[in-house]
N, C-alpha and C positions, 0 to 999 in steps of 0.2 A: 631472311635478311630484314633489319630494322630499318627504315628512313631509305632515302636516296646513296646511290654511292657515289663516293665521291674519289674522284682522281689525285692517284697520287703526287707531291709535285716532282719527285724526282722520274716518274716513270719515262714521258716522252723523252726525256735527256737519252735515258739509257736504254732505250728501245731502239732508240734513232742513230743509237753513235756518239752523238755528243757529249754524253758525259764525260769528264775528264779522272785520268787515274793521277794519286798524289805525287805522282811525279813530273806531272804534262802541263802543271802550273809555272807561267816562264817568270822568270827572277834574272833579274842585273846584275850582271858578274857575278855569279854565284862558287861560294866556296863547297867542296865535295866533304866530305866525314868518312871513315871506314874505321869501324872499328874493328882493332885486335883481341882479341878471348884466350882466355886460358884454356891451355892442353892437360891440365891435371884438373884434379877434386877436391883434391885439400891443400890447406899449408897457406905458404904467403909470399910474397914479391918483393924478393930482395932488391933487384935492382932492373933499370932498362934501360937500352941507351936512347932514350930521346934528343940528346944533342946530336949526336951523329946521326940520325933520323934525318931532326929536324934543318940540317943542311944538306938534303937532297935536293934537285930543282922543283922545285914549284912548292913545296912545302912550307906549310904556314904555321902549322905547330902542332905537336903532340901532346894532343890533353891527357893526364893521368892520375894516380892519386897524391904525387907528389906537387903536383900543381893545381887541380881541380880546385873549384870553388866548392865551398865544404856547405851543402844543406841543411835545412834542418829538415829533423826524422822524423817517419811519416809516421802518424800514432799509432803507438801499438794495438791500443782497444778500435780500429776501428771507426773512432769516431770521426776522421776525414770523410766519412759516408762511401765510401771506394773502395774495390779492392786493388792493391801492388802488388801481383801477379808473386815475385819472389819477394816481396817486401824491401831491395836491396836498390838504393841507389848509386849509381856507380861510382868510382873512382872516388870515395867518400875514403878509403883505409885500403893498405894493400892486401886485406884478409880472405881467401879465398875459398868460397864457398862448396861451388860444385863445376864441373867441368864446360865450355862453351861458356863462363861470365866475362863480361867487357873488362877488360884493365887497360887499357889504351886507344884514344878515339886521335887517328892520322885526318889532320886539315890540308888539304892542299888545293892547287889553282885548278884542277883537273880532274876527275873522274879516276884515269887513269896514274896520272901523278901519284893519286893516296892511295889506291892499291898498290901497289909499287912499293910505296913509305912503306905500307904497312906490311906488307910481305918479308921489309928489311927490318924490323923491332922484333929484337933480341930480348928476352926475359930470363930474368935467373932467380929461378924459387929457393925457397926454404927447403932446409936438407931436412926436415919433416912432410916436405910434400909428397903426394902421390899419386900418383896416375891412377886412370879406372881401369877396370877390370871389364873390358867387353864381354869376356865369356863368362866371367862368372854371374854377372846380369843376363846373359841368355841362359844358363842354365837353372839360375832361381826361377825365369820364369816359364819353363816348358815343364807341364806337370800333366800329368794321362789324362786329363779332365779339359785342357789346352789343346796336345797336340803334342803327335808322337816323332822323334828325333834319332837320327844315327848317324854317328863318323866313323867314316876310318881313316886310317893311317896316314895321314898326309905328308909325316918324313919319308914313310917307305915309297909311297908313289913318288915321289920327286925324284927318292932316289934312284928306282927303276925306270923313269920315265928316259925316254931318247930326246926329247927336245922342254926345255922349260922358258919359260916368259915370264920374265919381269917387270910389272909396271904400276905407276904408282897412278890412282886415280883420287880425285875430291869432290867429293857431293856436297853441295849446301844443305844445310838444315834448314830445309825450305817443306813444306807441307806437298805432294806430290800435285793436289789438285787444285792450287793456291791460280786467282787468274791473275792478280797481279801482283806483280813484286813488290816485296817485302824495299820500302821505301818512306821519306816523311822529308819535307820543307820546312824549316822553320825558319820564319822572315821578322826580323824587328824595324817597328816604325815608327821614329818618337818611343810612345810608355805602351805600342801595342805588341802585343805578339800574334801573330798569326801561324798558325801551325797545320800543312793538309799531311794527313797521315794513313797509312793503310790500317784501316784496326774496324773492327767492327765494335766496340767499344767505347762511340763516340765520347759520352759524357765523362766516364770514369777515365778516358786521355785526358779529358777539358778539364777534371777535377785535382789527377796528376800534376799535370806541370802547372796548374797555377798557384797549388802549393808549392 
């Protein structure tokens, strides 16, 4: 070790507790976001109903690409000095990329309100769209050098079984050993923005949104 060491400033916060997660910053009537994603991988976005949405209670509006404020794009080469993870900003065109992209961000008074909203936004794709292919992505990727795989028959089992269960479950696409939740405030003040976010990414967020 070179020189004296020296303390970090963030350590005692978060040793102690005190640190706070990007969500545990309090904000004055604050409005909630959820956004909705696409269930297919390709194609495009015919239509959605955001009017009948956006007259649910508490609902403030649904942002989409029919209304979104339109960006300018992030450079291709690069030279924003950042990387944009997909390169895609949202709600720019109704073109869809890959499956789990944003096409609709539900504003409402509530947390639970715009969950709710957004549970109730209906999307009607392109008769070129298409769903993914769960298995055929598990089977590209299970190869003797991976890890060795076998099914069987799962119509005959059902169909011999004496008793069957039906139920639907929904996992987030959330990272299993994530300690905080996938979360971010953004407060305007006057000409400032203030944005706490979860990302370990700090500058290349800070260089994101201020393009």
């Amino acid at each position: 070790m070179i020189g004296a060491p020296k303390t970090r400033i963030d350590g005692p916060l978060k040793v102690t507790g005190g640190a706070k997660y990007a969500l545990e910053y309090a904000v004055d009537r604050p409005l909630y976001a959820v956004s909705v994603k696409s269930d297919v991988n390709t194609g495009s976005v015919v239509s959605l109903n955001a009017a009948e949405v956006e007259a649910l209670p508490g609902v403030v509006k649904v942002i989409h690409a029919g209304n979104a404020l339109k960006l300018t794009p992030f450079p291709e080469d690069g030279s924003g000095g950042y990387s944009t993870g997909d390169g895609i900003i949202p709600f720019q065109n109704n073109e869809i990329q890959f499956i789990g992209q944003d096409l609709a961000l539900v504003v409402a008074e509530t947390l639970e309100q715009a969950e709710y909203a957004g549970s109730q936004v209906r999307i009607i794709y392109s008769s070129e769209s298409t769903e993914a292919d769960t298995n055929s992505v598990f089977e590209d990727y299970i190869s003797p050098e991976r890890m060795q795989a076998e099914t069987g028959d799962m119509a005959a089992a059902r169909a011999g079984a004496e008793v069957t269960v039906e139920q639907r479950y929904v996992v987030p696409s959330e990272h299993h050993n994530a300690l905080e939740i996938s979360s971010c405030i953004a407060l305007w003040k006057e000409d400032r923005l203030t944005v706490y976010d979860t990302t370990q990414a700090v500058t290349n967020y800070q260089r994101c949104t201020a393009h």
